[in-house]
TIFIMAR-603587 format. One record per residue (C-alpha): x, y, z; residue in one letter; residue number from 1. Coordinates in Angstrom, 1 decimal. Example, Ala and Ser with C-alpha at 12.3 -4.5 7.8 and 13.67 -1.06 7.14 Angstrom:
2
        X        Y        Z   resn   resi
     12.3     -4.5      7.8      a      1
     13.7     -1.1      7.1      s      2
end
This chain:
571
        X        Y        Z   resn   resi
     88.0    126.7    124.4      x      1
     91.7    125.5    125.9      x      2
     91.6    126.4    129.6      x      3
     94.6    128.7    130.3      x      4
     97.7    127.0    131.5      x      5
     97.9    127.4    135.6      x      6
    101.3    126.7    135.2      x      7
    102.2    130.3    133.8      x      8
    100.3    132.0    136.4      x      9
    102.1    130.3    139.1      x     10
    104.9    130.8    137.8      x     11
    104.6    134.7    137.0      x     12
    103.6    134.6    140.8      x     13
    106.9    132.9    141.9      x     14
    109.3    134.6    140.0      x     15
    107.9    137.8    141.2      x     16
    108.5    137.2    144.7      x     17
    111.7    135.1    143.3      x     18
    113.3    138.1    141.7      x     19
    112.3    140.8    144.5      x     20
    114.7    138.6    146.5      x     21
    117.1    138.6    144.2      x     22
    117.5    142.6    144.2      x     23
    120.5    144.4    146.0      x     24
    121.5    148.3    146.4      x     25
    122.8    150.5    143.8      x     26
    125.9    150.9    141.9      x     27
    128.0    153.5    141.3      x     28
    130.4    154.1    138.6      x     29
    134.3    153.4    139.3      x     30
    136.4    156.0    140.7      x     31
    139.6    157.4    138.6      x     32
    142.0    155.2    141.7      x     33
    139.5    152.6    140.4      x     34
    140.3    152.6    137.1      x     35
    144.1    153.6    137.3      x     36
    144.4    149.9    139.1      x     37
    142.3    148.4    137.0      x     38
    144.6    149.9    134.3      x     39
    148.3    148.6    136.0      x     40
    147.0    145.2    136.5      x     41
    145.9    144.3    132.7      x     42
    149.5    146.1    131.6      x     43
    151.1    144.0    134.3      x     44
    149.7    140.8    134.3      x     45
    148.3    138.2    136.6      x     46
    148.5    139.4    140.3      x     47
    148.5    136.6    143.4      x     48
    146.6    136.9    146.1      x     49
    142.7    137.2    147.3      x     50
    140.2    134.9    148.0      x     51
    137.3    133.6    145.1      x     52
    133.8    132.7    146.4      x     53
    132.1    130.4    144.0      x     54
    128.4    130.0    144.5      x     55
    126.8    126.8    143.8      x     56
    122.8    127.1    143.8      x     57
    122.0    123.6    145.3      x     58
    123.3    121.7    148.1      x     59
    126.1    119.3    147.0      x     60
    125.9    115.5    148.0      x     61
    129.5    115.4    149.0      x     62
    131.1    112.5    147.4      x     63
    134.1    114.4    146.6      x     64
    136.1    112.0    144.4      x     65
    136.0    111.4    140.8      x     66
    135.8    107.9    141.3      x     67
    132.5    108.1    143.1      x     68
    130.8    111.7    142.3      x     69
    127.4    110.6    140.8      x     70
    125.8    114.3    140.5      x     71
    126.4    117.9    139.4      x     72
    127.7    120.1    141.9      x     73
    130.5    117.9    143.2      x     74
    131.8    117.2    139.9      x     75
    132.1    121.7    139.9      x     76
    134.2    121.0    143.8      x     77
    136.7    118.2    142.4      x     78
    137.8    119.8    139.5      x     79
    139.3    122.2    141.8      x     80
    141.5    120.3    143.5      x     81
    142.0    116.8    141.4      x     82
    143.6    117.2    137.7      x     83
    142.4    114.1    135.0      x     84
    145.2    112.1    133.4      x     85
    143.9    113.1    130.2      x     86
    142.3    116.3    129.3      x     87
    140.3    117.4    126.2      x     88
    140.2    120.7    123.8      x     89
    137.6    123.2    122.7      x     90
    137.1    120.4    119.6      x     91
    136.6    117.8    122.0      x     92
    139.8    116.2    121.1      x     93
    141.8    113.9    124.0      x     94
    145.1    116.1    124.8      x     95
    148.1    114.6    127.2      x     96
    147.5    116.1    130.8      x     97
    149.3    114.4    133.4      x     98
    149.4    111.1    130.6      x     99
    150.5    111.0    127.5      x    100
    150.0    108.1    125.2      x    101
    151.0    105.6    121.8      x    102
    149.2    103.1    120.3      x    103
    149.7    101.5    116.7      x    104
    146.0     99.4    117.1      x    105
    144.1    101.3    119.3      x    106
    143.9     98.1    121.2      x    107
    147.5     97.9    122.9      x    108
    148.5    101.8    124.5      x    109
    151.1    102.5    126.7      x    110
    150.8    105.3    128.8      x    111
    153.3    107.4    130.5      x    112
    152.7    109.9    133.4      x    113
    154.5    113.3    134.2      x    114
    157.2    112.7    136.9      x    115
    156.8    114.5    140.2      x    116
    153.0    114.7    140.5      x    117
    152.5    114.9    144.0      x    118
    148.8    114.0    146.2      x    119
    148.1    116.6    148.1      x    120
    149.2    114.3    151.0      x    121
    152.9    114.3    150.0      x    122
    152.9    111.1    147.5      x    123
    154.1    111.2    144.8      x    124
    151.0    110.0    141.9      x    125
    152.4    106.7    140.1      x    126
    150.9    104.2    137.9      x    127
    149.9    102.3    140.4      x    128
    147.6    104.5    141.5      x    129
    145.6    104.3    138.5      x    130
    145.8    100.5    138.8      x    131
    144.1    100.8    142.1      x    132
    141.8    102.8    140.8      x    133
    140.6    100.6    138.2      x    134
    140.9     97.5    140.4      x    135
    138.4     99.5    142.4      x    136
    135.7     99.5    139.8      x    137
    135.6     96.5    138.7      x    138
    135.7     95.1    142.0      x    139
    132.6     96.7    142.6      x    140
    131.2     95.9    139.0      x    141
    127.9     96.4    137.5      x    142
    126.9     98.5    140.5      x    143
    129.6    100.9    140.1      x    144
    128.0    103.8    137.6      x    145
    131.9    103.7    136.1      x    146
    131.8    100.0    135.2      x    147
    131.3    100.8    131.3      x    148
    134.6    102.9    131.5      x    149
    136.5    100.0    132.9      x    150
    135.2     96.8    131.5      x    151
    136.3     96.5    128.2      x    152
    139.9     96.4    130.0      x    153
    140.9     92.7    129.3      x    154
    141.0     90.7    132.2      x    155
    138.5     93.1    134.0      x    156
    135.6     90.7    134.1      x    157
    137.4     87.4    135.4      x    158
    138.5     89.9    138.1      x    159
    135.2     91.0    139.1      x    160
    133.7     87.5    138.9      x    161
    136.8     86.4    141.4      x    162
    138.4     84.3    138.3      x    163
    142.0     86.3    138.7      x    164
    143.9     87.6    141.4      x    165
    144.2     90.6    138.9      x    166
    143.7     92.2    135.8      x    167
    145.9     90.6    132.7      x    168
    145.2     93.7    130.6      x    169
    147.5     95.8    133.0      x    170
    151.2     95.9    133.0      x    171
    152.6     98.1    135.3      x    172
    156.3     98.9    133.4      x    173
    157.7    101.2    136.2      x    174
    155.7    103.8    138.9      x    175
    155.5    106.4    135.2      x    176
    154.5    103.6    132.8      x    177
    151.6    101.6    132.2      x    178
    150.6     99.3    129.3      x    179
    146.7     98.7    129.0      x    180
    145.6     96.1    126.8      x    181
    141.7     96.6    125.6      x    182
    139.5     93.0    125.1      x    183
    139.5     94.4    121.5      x    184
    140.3     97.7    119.1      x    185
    137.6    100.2    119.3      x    186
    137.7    104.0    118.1      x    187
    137.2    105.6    121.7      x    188
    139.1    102.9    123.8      x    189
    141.2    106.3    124.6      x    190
    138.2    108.4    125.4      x    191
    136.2    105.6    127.3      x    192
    138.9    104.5    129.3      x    193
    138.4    105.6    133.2      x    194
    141.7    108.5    133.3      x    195
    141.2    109.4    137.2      x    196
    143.8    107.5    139.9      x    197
    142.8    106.8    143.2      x    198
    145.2    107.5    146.1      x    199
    146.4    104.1    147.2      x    200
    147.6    105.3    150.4      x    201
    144.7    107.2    151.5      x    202
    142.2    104.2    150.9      x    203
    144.5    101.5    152.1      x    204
    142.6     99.0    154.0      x    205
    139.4    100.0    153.1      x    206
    137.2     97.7    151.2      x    207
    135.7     99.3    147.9      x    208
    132.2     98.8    148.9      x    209
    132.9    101.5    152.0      x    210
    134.9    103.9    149.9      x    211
    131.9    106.2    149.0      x    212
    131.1    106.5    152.9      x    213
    134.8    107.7    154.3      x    214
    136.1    110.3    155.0      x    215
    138.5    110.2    152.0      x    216
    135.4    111.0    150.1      x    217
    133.3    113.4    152.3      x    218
    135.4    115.2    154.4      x    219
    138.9    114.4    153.5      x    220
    139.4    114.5    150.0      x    221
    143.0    114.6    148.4      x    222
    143.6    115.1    145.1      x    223
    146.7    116.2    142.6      x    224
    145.1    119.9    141.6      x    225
    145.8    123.2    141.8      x    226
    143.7    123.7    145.3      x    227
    144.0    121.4    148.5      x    228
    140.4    121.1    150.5      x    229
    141.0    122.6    153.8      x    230
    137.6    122.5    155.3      x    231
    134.2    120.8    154.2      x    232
    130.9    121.5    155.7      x    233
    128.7    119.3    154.4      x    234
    126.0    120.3    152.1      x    235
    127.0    123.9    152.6      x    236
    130.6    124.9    151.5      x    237
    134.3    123.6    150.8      x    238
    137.0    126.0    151.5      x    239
    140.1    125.1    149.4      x    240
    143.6    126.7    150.1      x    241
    146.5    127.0    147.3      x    242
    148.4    124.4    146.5      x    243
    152.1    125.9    146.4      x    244
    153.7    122.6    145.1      x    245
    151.2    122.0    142.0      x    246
    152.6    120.5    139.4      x    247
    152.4    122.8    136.8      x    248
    153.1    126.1    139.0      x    249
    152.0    128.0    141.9      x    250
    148.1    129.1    141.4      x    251
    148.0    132.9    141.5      x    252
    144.9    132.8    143.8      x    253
    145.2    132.1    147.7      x    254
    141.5    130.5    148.1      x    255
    138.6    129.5    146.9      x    256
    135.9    129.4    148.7      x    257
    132.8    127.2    147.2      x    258
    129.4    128.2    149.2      x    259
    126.3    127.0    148.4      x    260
    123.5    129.9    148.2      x    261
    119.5    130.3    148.5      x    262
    118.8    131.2    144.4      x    263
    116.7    133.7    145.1      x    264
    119.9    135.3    146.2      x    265
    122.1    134.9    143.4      x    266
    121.5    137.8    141.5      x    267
    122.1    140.1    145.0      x    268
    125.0    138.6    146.1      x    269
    126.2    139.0    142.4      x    270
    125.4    142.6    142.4      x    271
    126.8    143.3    145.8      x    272
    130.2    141.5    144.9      x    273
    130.0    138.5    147.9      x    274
    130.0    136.3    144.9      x    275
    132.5    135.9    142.2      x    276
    131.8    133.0    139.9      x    277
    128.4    131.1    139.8      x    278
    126.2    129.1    137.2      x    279
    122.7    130.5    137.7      x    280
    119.6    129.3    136.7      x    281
    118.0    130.3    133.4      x    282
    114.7    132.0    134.6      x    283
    117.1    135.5    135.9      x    284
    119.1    135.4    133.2      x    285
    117.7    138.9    132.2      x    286
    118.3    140.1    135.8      x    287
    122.1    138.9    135.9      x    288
    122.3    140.8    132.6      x    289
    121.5    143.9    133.8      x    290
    124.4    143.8    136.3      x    291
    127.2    146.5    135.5      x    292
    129.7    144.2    137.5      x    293
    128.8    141.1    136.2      x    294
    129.5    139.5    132.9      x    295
    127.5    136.6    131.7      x    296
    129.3    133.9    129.9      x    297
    127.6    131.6    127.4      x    298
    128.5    128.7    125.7      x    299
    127.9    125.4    123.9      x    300
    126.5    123.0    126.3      x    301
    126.8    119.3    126.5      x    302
    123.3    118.3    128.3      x    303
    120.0    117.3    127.4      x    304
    117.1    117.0    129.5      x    305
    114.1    114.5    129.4      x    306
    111.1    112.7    130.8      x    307
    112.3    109.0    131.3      x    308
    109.9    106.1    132.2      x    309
    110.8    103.0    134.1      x    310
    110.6    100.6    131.7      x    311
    112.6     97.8    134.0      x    312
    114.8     97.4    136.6      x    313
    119.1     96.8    136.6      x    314
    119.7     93.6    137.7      x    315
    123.0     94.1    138.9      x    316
    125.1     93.1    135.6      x    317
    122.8     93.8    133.0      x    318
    119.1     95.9    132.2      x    319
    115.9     93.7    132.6      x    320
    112.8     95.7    130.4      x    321
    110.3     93.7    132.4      x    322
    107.8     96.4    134.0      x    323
    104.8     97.0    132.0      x    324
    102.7    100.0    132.7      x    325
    104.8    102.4    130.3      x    326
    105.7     99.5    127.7      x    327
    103.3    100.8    124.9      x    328
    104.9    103.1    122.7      x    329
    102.1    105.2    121.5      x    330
    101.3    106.1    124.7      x    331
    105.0    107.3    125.4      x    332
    104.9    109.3    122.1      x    333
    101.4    110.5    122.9      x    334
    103.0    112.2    126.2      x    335
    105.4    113.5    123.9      x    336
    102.8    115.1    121.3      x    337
    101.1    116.9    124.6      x    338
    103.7    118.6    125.8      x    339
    104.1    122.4    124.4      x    340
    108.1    122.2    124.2      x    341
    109.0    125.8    123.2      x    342
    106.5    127.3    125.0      x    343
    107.7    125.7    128.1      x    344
    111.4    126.1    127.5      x    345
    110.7    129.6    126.7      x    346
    108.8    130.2    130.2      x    347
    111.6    127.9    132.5      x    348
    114.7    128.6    130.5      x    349
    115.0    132.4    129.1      x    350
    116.0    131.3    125.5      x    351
    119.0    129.4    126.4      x    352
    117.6    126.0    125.8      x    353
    116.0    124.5    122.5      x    354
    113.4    121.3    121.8      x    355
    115.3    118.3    120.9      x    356
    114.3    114.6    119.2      x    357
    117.4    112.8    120.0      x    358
    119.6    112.0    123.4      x    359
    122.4    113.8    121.4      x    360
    123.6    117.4    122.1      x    361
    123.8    119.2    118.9      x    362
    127.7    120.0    120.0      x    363
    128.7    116.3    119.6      x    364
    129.9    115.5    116.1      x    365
    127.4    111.9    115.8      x    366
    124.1    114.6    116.4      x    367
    121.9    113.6    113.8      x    368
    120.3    116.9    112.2      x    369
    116.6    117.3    114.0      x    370
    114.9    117.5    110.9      x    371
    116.3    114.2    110.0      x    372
    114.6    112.3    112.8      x    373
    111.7    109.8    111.8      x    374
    109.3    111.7    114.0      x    375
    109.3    115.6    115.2      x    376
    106.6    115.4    117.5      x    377
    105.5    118.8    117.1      x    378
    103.3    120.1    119.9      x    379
    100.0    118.1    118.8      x    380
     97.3    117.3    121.6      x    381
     94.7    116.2    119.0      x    382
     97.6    113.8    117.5      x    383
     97.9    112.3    121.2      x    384
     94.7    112.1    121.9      x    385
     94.2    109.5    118.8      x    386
     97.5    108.1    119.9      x    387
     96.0    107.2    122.9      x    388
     92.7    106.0    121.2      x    389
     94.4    103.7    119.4      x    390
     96.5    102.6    122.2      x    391
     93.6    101.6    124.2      x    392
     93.7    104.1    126.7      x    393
     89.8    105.5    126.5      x    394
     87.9    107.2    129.4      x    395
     85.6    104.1    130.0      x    396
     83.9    105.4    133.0      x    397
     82.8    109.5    131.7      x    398
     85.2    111.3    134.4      x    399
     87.0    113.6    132.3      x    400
     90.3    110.9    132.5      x    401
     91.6    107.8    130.5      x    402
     91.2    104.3    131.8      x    403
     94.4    101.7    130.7      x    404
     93.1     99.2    127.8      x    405
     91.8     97.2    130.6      x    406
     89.8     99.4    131.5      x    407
     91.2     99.9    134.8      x    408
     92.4    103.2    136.4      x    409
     95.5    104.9    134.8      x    410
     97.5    107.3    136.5      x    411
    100.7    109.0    135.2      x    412
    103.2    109.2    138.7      x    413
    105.0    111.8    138.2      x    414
    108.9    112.4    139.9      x    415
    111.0    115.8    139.3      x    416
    114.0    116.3    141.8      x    417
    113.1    119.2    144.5      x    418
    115.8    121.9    145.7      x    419
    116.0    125.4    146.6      x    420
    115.0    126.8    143.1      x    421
    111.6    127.8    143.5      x    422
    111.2    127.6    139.9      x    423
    111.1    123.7    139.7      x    424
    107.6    122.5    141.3      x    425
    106.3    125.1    138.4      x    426
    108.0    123.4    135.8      x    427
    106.8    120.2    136.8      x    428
    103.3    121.0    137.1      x    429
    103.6    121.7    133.7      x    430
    104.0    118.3    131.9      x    431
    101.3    117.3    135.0      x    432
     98.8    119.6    132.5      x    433
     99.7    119.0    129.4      x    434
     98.8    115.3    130.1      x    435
     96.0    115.9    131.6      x    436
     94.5    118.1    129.1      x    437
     94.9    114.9    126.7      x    438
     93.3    112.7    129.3      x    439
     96.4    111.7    131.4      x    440
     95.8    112.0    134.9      x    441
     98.4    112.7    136.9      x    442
    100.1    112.8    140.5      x    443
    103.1    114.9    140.8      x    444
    106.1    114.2    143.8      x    445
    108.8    116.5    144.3      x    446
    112.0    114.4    146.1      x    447
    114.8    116.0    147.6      x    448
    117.6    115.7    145.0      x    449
    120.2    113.8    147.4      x    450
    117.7    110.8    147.7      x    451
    116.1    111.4    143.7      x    452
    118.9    110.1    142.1      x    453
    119.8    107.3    144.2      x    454
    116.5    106.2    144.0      x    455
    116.0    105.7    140.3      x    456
    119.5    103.7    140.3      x    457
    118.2    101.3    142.9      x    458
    115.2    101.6    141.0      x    459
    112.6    102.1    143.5      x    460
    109.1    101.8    142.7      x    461
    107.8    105.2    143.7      x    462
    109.7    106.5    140.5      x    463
    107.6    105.5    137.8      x    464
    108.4    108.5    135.5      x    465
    110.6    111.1    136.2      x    466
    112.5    113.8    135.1      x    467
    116.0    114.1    134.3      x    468
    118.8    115.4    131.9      x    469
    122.5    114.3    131.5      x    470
    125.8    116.3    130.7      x    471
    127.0    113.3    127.9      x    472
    130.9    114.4    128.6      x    473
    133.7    114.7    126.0      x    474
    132.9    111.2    124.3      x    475
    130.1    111.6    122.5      x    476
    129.7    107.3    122.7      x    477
    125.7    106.8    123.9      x    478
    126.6    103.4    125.1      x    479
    127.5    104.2    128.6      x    480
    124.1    105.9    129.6      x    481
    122.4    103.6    127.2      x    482
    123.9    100.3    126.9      x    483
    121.8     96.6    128.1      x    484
    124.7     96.2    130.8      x    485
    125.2    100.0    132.2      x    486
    123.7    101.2    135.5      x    487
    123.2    104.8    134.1      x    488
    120.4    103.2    131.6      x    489
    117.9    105.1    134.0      x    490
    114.7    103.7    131.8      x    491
    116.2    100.1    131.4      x    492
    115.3    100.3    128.0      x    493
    116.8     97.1    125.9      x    494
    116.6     97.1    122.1      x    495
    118.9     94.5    120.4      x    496
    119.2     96.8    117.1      x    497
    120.2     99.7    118.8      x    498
    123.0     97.6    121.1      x    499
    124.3     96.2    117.5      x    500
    124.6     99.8    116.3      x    501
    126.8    101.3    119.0      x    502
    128.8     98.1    119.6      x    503
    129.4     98.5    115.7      x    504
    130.4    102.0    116.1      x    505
    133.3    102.1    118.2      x    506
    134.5     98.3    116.4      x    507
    137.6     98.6    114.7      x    508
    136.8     96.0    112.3      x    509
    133.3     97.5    111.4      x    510
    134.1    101.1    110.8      x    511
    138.0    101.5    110.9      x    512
    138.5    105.0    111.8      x    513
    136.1    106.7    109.3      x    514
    134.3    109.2    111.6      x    515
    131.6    109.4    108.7      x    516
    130.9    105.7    108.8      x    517
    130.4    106.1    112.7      x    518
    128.2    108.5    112.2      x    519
    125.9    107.1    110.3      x    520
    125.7    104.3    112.6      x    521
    124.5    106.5    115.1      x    522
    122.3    108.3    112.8      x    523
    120.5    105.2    112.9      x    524
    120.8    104.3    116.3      x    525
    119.0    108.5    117.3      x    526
    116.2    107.1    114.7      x    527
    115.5    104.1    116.7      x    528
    115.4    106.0    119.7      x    529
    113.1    109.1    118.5      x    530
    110.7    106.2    116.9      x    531
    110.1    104.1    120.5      x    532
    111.1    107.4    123.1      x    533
    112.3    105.0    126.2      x    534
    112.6    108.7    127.4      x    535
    110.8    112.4    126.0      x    536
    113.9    114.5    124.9      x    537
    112.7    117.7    126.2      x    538
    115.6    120.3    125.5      x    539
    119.5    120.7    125.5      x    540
    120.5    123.4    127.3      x    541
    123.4    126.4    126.6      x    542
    125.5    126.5    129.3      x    543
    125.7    130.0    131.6      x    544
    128.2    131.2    134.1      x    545
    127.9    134.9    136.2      x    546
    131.6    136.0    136.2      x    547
    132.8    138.9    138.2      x    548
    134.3    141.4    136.6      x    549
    137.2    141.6    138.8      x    550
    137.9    137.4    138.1      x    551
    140.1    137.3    135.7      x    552
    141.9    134.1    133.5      x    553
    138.4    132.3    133.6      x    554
    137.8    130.5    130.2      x    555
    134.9    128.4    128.9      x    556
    134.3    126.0    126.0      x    557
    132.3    123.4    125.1      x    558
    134.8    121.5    127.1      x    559
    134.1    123.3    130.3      x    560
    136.0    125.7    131.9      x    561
    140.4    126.1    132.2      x    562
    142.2    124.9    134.9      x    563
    141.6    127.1    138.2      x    564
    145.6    127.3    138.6      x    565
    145.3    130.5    135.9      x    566
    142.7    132.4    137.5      x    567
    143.4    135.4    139.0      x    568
    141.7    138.5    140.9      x    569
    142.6    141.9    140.0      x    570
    143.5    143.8    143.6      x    571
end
């Protein structure tokens, strides 16, 4: 008979005690003065004034620049106060922000920014703050997770290898125009292309490798947005003031004020209107529901999460598959077989996430239909279990657990990122069981989520397989998280057929600019990677925000969510 999963019961526990924290006091229905103002503002339109708390549910790491923001969180600070040059629409189509744009080859562009952008320090945003940008990057190279975005720039690797003083494919025409010339025409040299200047001024006579580590970045950010950062505790909140000379008007709101809360708290700050906007966790999705103040916002998400294996290391300028303890790929896909997908996603997530056998979110156009991948690996522990057999990986020595096909001790090391969400050990010790209950045994470590990420890009050892999930972006092109030359190829997984196919699919001269053509070439590249699983695709996730109901202008897409310049709070 199956034993009964621990998991659940440990997780009924937690979210009981998880939930009775989230609680507040009663509500009341709204008073006729209530209503009456309620009433005046929607007739008269957006009001200015008040202050917006934002709630973000784990501690931010701080690098508050889009040039060197490598996690969620301070991705949700920056774009309040620094605008892309280029921005993108509910059909994930590029639109001119601060940029606008011609080509006639998709290989030449000139761009052309908006006159009389100002940094929040006074300067005026030119060209040539772009440049510096870019000249950043590739300075920095393989090392820098934005190298992919930069190096197809012509000129960009002789400058990075210290062959040119600068980089030939950028012609600065005057401080509003820029010609950039790409090594060669591709489909999405637009969408690639790294569209977010760096303040010359600011980081003038600091070397590129220090950047991430100044105050520019921590403490001190500036950026061209609708909010200026006044104050930044680290880890803990970023107040942000109005920007009265923003570009394209004066925001109607006065502050923002991003704090980041306990989650067992979200749901009673909600109720008790300290908090105004917040993403929340799935798990009290029924709870924020149930809130008469609070509307929940859904909508189509652009992330995926997994189980990834280290597979090899990064060597700097290009992905090295040379570590063999995960190599075999029946026993990846026999990992995959034991894990119980929807019921798990159905315990951790509240319906708002689905199973997935590709690293494609179903909102991208390339998604290959599920049903069309080689392999659906349907909850099976039989099926893995003779995966494994065949493998080689047997219990030799009669203890209940599977030795490696030499017959030595096997042990799946575990990694899932720890923060304040009490949810997340639970979760984890839920793949620990599914493998074992095929044989797999297993050693779970929860890591802090400032060092988790840093350490599978350095690649340490101690992260042998770990948990993960990605928000792809607006360019639905794999090859920057999966590419043989891209830092953000967490596995290191190299497979010369799949490179061909997504090198092919953004070539000019292969596919033209039939999107059907690209497609298909992706098709076949989400069939390569269901068949030998460098990773588990586990589920992609709909996206959720807690709104209150007295935040108004506050839009979402698939896109994300519409400038914070247009929100407003009804007095």
């Amino acid at each position: 008979m199956k034993k009964p999963l621990f998991w659940l019961s440990m997780l009924v526990l937690v979210l009981s005690a998880f939930l009775a924290a989230c609680s507040g006091g009663g509500s009341s229905e709204p008073s006729n003065t209530e209503k009456e103002k309620e009433n005046a503002a929607e007739e008269n339109g957006p009001q200015d004034g008040g202050t917006l708390t934002y709630a973000l549910d784990t501690e931010f790491k701080g690098l508050l620049n889009w040039n060197f923001y490598d996690m969620d969180g301070d991705d949700d600070i920056i774009e309040l106060f620094d605008d892309p040059l280029i921005d993108y629409d509910e059909n994930l189509q590029a639109q001119p922000n601060i940029a606008s744009w011609e080509t006639e080859d998709n290989k030449n562009y000139t761009f052309t920014f908006e006159k009389g952008v100002k940094w929040h320090n006074g300067e005026e945003l030119t060209v040539n703050d772009w440049v510096f940008a870019i000249e950043t990057i590739a300075t920095l190279g393989g090392e820098h997770q934005r190298w992919s975005n930069v190096n197809t720039i012509e000129g960009v690797k002789d400058f990075n290898e210290g062959k040119a003083d600068s980089i030939s494919g950028l012609e600065v025409v005057d401080d509003y125009t820029l010609k950039i010339a790409f090594d060669k025409a591709r489909v999405n040299n637009l969408e690639n292309v790294w569209a977010y200047p760096l303040s010359r001024k600011e980081f003038e006579g600091i070397k590129p490798k220090d950047m991430a580590a100044s105050e520019q970045v921590r403490t001190k950010p500036v950026g061209t947005g609708p909010f200026k950062v006044a104050k930044v505790v680290p880890g803990e909140s970023v107040e942000l003031v109005r920007n009265e000379e923003y570009w394209k008007g004066k925001p109607h709101l006065e502050k923002i004020i991003v704090k980041v809360i306990d989650s067992s708290l979200t749901t009673g700050e909600l109720k008790n209107g300290t908090v105004d906007l917040a993403p929340f966790h799935p798990t009290v999705l029924p709870e924020v529901e149930a809130l008469e103040n609070v509307e929940v916002v859904k909508y189509p998400g652009l992330s995926y999460y997994y189980v990834g294996f280290k597979l090899g290391k990064f060597d700097g300028k290009k992905v090295v598959m040379d570590i063999e303890k995960y190599q075999n790929t029946k026993l990846r896909q026999a990992m995959l077989y034991a894990i119980n997908r929807e019921e798990w996603v159905d315990a951790f997530f509240s319906g708002l996430g689905k199973p997935l056998n590709r690293p494609i979110p179903t909102s991208h156009w390339i998604a290959a239909d599920n049903a069309d991948m080689p392999v659906q690996y349907e909850y099976d522990p039989e099926k893995a279990k003779a995966l494994l057999d065949e493998a080689g990986y047997k219990d030799a020595d009669g203890d209940g657990f599977r030795e490696d096909p030499n017959g030595k001790e096997f042990v799946v090391n575990f990694s899932h990122y720890a923060t304040g969400n009490p949810t997340f050990e639970a979760r984890a010790k839920a793949f620990t069981q599914y493998w074992e209950e095929v044989g797999l045994k297993t050693k779970l470590q929860m890591t802090d989520v400032n060092l988790y990420y840093d350490q599978l890009e350095k690649d340490d050892p101690s992260l042998e397989v770990f948990y993960g999930g990605w928000g792809t972006g607006t360019d639905p092109d794999p090859l920057p998280l999966w590419g043989n030359d891209t830092v953000w190829n967490y596995p290191r997984w190299v497979n010369d057929d799949a490179q061909k196919l997504l090198e092919d699919a953004v070539d000019i001269e292969v596919v033209g600019t039939d999107t059907e053509k690209r497609k298909e070439l992706y098709v076949e590249w989400q069939k390569i990677f269901n068949e030998e699983v460098p990773v588990l695709p586990i589920l992609e996730l709909e996206e959720v925000m807690a709104v209150n109901e007295r935040v108004q202008g506050v839009e979402y897409d698939v896109s994300g969510q519409n400038s914070a310049h247009e929100w407003w709070i009804k007095q």
